[in-house]
N, C-alpha and C positions, 0 to 999 in steps of 0.2 A: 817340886815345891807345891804345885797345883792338888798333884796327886793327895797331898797331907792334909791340906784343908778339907778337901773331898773328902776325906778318911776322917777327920776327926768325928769327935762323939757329938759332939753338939751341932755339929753341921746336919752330920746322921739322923739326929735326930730331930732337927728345924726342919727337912727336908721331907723325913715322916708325918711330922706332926703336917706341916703344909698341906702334902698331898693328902693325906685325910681330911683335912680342911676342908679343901676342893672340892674332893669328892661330896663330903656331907654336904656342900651349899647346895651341890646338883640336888640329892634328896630331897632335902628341906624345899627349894622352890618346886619341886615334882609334886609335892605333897600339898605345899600350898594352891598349883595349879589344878590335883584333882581333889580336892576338898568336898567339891559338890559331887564327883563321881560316885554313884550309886553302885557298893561293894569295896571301893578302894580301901587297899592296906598301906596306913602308912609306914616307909622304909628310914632307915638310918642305920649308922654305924652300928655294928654288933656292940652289946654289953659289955662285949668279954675284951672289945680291940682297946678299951683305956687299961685296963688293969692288967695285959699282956704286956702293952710295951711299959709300962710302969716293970714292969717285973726284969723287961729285959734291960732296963736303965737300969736297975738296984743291982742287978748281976752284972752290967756293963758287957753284958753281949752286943757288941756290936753287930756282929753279924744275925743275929735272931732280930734287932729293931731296921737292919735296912731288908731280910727279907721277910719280917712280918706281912701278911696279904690284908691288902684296903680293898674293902667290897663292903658293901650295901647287903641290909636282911630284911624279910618285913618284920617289922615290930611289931612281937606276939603278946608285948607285956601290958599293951594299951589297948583298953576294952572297948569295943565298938561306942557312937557315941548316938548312932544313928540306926532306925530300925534297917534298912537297907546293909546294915554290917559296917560304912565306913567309920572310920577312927581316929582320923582328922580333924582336933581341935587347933582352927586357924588362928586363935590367940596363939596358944602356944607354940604353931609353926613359927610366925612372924616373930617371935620374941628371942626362937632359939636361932633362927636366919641372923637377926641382929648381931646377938653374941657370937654367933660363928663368923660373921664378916672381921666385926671384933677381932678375933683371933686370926683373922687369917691374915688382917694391914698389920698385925703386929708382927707375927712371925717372917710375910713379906719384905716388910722393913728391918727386923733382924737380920735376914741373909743376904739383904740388899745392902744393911749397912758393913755386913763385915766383907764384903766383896768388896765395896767403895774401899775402905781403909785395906785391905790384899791392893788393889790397883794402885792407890797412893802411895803404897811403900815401894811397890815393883818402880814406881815412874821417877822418885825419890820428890813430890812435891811435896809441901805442909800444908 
């Protein structure tokens, strides 16, 4: 029974999205911690990791969105901002840190709340 929810698509997918979560807030506060480092590149999720698993949802490849790979790149798309080379605008770290916490109590609470409701059925309380 266990085994199904695990396997469902939207589980699969709450759990990707998650851990990409995760992952991006490490970058994000990395970023925001070398801000003032002299040459720092700032990193984030590849470009290309939303519109892959987008793709693997529209085909329902299950299996292509649980072994999509979450890794961190430096981002080549943001033009130095500082003669030193870094490219760290701390507004916009902090702004996208927010949004991603955002996202991450949300999806948290998604798979906490559908766990909660799996355990109240298994126990048979209301």
């Amino acid at each position: 029974m266990l085994e199904n929810l695990y396997a469902a698509e939207n589980y699969t997918l709450s759990k990707k999205m998650l851990d990409a979560t995760h992952l991006r807030h490490e970058a994000l506060a990395n970023n925001i911690a070398n801000a003032e480092t002299p040459g720092y590149k700032r990193r984030d999720l590849p470009a290309t990791f939303e519109k892959e698993l987008n793709s693997a949802v529209s085909r329902g490849d299950k299996t292509r969105m649980k072994n999509l790979p979450i890794r961190t790149e430096i981002d080549r798309r943001t033009k130095p901002i500082r003669l030193d080379g870094n490219n760290v605008e701390l507004d916009k770290e902090l702004l996208e840190a927010n949004r991603n916490a955002l996202n991450y109590n949300f999806l948290a609470e998604y798979i906490g709340g559908n766990i909660k409701t799996l355990n109240k059925a298994i126990k048979g309380h209301s």
